[in-house]
N, C-alpha and C positions, 0 to 999 in steps of 0.2 A: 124496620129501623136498625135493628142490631144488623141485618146483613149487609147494611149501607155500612156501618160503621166499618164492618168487617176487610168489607172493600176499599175503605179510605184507606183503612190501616196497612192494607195491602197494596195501595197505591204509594202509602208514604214511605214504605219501607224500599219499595220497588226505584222510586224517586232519589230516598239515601244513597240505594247502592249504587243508581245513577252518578252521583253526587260525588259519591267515594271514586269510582271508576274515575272521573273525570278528574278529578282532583291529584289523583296518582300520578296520571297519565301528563295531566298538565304539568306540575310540579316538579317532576322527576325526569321531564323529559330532558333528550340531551341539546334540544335546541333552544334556543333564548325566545319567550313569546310577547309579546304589547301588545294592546288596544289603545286606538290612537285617535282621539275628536275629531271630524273632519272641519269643525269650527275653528278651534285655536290650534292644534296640531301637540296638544298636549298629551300627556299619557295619563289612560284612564284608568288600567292595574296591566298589572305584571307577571309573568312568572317566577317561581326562585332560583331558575336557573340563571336568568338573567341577573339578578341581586348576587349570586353565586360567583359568575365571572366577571360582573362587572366591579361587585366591591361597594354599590352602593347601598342603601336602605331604603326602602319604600318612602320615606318623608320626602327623599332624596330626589326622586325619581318622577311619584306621581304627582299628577297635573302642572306638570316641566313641559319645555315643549323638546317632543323628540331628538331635532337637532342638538341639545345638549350632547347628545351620549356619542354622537358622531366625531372623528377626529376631522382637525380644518384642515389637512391637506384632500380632504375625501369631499368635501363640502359642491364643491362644483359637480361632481357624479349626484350627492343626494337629492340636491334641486332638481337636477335631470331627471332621475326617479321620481321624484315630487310630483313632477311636471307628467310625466309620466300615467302613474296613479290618477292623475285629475282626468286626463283623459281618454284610459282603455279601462282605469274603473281596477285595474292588477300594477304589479311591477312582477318579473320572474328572474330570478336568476341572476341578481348584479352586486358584481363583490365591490364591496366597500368595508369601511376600517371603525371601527368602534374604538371610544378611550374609555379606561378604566379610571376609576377614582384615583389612584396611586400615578395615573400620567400614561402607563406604558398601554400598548394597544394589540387591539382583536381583528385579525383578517375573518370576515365574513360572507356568506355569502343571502341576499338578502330575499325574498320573497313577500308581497303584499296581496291581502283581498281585501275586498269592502266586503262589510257584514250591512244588509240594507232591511227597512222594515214591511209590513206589506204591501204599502203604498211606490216601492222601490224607492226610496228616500235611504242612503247611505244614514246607519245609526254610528260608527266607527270602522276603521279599518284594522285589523288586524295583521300584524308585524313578523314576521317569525325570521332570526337570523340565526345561521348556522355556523360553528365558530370551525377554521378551515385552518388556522395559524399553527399548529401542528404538523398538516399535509402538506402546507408553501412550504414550510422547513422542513421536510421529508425530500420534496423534488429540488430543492436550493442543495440537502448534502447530494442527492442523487448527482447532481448535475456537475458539484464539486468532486465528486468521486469519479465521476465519468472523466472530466478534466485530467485528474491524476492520474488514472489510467491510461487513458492514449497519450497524456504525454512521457507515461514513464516507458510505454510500450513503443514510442516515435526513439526514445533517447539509445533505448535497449536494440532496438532494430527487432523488436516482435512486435510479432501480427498474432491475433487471437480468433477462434474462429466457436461457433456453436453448434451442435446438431439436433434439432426440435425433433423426438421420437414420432408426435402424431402427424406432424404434415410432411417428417421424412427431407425436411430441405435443412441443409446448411446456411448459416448466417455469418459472414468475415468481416471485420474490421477492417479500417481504411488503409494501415498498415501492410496488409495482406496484399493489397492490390500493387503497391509501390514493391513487394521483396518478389510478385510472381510478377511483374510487369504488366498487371493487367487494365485496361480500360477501367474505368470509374463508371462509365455509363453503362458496362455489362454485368448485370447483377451475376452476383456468384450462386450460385443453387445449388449445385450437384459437386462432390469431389472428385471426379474424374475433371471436371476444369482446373486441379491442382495436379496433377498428376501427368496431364500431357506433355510435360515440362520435364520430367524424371526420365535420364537415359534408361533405355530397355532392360541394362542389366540390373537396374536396382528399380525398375517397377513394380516387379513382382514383390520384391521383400516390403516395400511400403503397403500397397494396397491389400497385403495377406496381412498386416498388422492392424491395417483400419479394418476391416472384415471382422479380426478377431475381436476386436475393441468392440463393434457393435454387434457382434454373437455372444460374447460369454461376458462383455463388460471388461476384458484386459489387458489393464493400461499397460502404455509403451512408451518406450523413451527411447529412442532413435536416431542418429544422424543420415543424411543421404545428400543428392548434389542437384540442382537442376543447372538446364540449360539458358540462358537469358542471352537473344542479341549474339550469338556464336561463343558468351562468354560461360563460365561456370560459375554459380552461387553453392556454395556450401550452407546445409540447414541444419538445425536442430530441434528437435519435435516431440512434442509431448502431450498425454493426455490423463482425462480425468470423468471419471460419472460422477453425476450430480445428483442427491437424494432431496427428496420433500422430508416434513420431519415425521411424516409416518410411513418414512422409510422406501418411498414409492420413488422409483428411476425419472427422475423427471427429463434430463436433459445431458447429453454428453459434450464438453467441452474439450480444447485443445490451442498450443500455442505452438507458436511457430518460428525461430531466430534465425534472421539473417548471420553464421557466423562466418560466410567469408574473408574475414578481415583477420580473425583470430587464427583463422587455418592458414593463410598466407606467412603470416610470421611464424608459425607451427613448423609449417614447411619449408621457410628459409631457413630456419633453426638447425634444422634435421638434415637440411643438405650444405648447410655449413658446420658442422659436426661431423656430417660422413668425411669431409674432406680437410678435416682440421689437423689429423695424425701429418698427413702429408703436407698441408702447408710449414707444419712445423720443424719437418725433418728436410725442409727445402731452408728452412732460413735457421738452420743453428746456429747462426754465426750472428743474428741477431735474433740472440734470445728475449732483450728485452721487448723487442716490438711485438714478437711472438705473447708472449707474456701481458702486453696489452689488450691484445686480441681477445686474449680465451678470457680476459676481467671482461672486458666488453661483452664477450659471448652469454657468460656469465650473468651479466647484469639482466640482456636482453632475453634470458630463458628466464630468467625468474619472471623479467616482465609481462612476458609470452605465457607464465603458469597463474600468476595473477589475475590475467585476464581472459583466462578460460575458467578459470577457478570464479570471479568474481560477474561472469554470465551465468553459470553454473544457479552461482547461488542466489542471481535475481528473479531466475524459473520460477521458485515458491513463493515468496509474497506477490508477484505478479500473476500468477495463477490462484492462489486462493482470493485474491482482490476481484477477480476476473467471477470468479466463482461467488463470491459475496454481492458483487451489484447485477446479476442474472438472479440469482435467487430476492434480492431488494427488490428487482422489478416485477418478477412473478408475485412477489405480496403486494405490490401497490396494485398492481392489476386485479387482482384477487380482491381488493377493498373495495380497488373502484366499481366491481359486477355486483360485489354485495348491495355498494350505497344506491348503484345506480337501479338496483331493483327491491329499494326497499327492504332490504334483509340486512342491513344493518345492525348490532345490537352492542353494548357498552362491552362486555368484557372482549369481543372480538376485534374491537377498534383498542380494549387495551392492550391485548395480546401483543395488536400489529408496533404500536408504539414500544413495547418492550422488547419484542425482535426487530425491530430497524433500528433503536440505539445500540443493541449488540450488534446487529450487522453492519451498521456506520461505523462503529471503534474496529470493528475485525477491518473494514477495508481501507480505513482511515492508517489502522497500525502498520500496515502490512505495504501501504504502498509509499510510507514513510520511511521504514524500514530499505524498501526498494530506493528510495530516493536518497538515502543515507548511505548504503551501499555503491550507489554512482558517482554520486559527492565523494566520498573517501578516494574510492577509486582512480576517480581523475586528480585531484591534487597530487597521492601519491606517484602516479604514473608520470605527469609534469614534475614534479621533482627530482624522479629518479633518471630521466633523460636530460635538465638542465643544471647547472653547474652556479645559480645563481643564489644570492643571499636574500633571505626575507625573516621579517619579525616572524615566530611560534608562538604559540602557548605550547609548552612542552607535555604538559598530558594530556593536553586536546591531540595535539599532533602522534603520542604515540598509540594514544587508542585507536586513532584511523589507521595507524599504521596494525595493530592487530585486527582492525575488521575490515582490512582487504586482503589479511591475511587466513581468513576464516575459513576458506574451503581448506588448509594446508593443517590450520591447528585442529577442528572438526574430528578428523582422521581417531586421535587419541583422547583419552581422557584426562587432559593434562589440563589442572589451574594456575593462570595466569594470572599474577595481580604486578599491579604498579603501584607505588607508593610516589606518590611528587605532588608538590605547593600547586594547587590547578591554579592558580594565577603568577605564578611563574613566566616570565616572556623574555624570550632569547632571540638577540639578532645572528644568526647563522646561519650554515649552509641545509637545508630542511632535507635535499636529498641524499646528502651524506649520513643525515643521522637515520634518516628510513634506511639505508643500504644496512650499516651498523648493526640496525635493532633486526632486520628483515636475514638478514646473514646471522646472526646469533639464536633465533630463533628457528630456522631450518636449520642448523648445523645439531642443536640440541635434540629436535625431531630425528634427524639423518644418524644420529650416533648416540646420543646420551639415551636417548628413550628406545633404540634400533629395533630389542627385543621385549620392550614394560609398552602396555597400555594405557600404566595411570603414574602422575607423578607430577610434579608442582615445579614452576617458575616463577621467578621475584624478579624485578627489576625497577630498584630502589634508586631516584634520582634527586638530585638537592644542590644547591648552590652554595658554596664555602669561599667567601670573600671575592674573589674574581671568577672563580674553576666554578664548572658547571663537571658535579662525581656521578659517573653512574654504576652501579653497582647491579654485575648481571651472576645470576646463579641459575643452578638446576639442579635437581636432587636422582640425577642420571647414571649412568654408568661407573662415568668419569675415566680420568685418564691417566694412565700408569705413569711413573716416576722419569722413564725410558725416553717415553714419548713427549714427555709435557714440553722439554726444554727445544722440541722442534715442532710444535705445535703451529706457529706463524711462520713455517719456514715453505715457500713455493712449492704447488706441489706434491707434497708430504701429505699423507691421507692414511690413514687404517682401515680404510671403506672403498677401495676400490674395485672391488668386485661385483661391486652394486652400484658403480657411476658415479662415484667421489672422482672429485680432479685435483682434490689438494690447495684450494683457491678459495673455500672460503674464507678465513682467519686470516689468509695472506692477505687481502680485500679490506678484510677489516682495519688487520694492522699498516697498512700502507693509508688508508681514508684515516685513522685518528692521527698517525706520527705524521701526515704530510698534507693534507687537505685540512686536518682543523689542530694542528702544531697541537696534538695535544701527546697521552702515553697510554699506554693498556699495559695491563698483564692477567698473569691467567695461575689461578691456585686449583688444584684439582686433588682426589685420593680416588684407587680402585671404588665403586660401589656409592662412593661419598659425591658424588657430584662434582659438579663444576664452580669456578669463579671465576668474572672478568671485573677486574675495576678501569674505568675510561676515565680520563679527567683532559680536560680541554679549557682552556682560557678562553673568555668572554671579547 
């Protein structure tokens, strides 16, 4: 008798832990569970994961009929499953939508068995949905970053390309195919099909830089030319390793810019410069036209520095973007090998969630940035070649004008602030005043700062009755008592021996006294910096 007891008690113990185990496992699980009547289709209990995400309470819930918890636009898929279930006795694998007590909803993905007794008579079926609303919104940014990607790399004229270390092949963007002319239907694999295109004399330096790049990992930033159709493309190229976060080389990455267009005007620049001295000394006799020229030349080399300057600096947020959704996709794939083989577990699914919202804002920032960059860019650019009047906001308009001027200010460590009403809106000429602000601020780089690294700019703007005053400083060199009084005089430079032509200020002060009827003047001391005040009537 007592060994009987001994053994019950060892059954009922054996039975608790049972009990305990099951309870854990059930409760804690991260999948939502029910049991479901096969008679009314009501719910027989629950688990509380399900009460967890759904928001309701067991009163709430059991002996409800399932379809409650269902959203109606999903409702036709669940009768299908319904229907389903009746007759293969399962349902596997069919996403559908759950509503929360609060209204808003659960992408799931659904699974059913019948639990039957031993006569195989179905006692209830059991429910089990997996909430997936996290991953849809994981591959929705994927897909939206992808977007912003190829299209900011379509606008930039780069192509991006990848080199997978294990299976050794390269993978190019669709971009790539359109700057090397190649077929769409020839997949790219090997980089020797990027290379047959590179005249002989500069093969060798490209492909002893890719060599190095994937020998020792070091990166390289490069120009070179290929041949397309008899014609010549000018590139610019760059690369980058890519680390896992315990530090493992996973994958080496690179991009690639069409800058033919920026080297054309480069080049017409450079051969209308080499021959500038002598057109000028052919037409003395018309100085002024001469004098028109070299503004023009002028204009168009700043525009030609802008735009070397402002691809420049799209390489980086375009490249780290590039670099943030290859590494996105290696952790979704990385989830997906886990889920799909049952190795699954909570804080690995949170990890993933807390590095894909940092990796979404990293490529969300960066190709925003890039796309801000381009935007600036071309308004400024359109304005500075047209001659036309449109509404501003005045410190919207001059801040683009400092962030297309970013590669030029970069250089020093000089603080830049504007002071102006941001709702300020001026009808006037928008290219005049980027020429003004874009001229005043390479002038103070070119001489006020020539020999300092660090040092500050203001420019203070406000409207007084009709006059639109701007007020430009620098805490620069500045300029001797001698020279100040020929400062806007054609020509006149202290900096000619470094490629001053004497034509900035002249520029200036012919665009405010004649293009926008307004006045300038200029207060300056040794050491003390600079002042210009502009004023121009509205």
């Amino acid at each position: 008798m007592k060994n009987d007891d001994v053994y019950i008690n060892e059954l009922k113990s054996k039975l608790l832990e049972v009990e305990t185990k099951f309870d854990i496992l059930y409760n804690n699980s991260p999948d939502m569970y029910v049991a479901v009547s096969p008679l009314d289709a009501n719910v027989k209990f629950c688990n509380k994961t399900l009460l967890t995400k759904t928001g309701y309470t067991e009163d709430e819930i059991i002996n409800k009929p399932i379809f409650n918890l269902y959203s109606e636009k999903c409702m036709p898929k669940v009768e299908k499953a319904f229907h389903e279930f009746v007759e293969t006795g399962k349902v596997v694998n069919k996403q559908l939508i759950l509503k929360r007590k609060d209204g808003t909803l659960i992408d799931v993905i659904l699974n059913v068995i019948a639990v039957k007794d031993e006569d195989g008579k179905i006692i209830y079926s059991t429910s089990s949905w997996r909430d997936i609303t996290e991953e849809l919104k994981s591959k929705e940014r994927e897909i939206e970053n992808e977007y912003l990607l190829l299209e900011s790399q379509r606008i930039a004229n780069i192509a991006s390309w990848k080199y997978n270390l294990e299976t050794k092949k390269i993978l190019c963007s669709e971009e790539m195919y359109k700057i090397f002319d190649i077929n769409k239907n020839i997949e790219i694999t090997e980089y020797s099909q990027l290379t047959d295109k590179i005249p002989s004399e500069e093969k060798e330096k490209v492909i002893n830089a890719f060599n190095l790049f994937l020998i020792n990992k070091e990166k390289y930033d490069l120009e070179y030319s290929i041949v397309v159709d008899n014609k010549i493309k000018y590139l610019s190229a760059n690369t980058e390793p890519i680390y896992d976060s315990s530090k493992k080389l996973i994958m080496l990455i690179g991009t690639i810019q069409d800058i033919t267009f920026t080297k054309s005007i480069q080049n017409e620049l450079e051969d209308f410069n080499k021959n500038l001295e002598t057109k000028i000394a052919e037409k003395t006799k018309h100085l002024e036209l001469a004098q028109e020229q070299l503004i023009l030349s002028e204009k168009m080399a700043s525009l030609g520095s802008l735009m070397a300057g402002i691809s420049h600096e799209i390489n980086t947020p375009i490249g780290i973007g590039f670099t943030g959704i290859s590494h996105f996709r290696d952790e979704i794939n990385l989830l997906a090998d886990k889920y799909k083989n049952d190795e699954m577990e909570e804080d690995v699914f949170e990890d993933f969630l807390n590095s894909s919202k940092e990796i979404s804002y990293l490529i969300y920032s960066n190709l925003d940035r890039a796309a801000n960059l381009i935007k600036s860019f071309k308004q400024v650019a359109v304005d500075q070649t047209s001659e036309n009047k449109r509404k501003i906001l005045f410190f919207d308009y001059i801040e683009e004008n400092l962030l297309s001027l970013n590669s030029i200010i970069k250089r020093k460590d000089i603080d830049i602030k504007v002071e102006c009403d941001r709702t300020l809106e001026v009808y006037t000429y928008p290219g005049k005043i980027s020429q003004v602000i874009t001229n005043l601020i390479i002038n103070s780089f070119n001489h006020g700062f020539k020999n300092r690294e660090k040092g500050s700019i203001s420019i203070d703007i406000c409207k007084l009755n009709d006059e639109i005053v701007i007020e430009y400083r620098d805490d620069g060199c500045g300029v001797g008592k001698d020279n100040l009084s020929k400062i806007f005089t054609p020509f006149f430079t202290t900096n000619r021996e470094f490629g001053g032509t004497g034509l900035g200020l002249s520029i200036i002060y012919n665009i405010v006294t004649k293009s926008l009827n307004g006045s300038i003047s200029c207060s300056s001391k040794i050491n003390e910096g600079i002042e210009f005040i502009i004023k121009f009537k509205l």
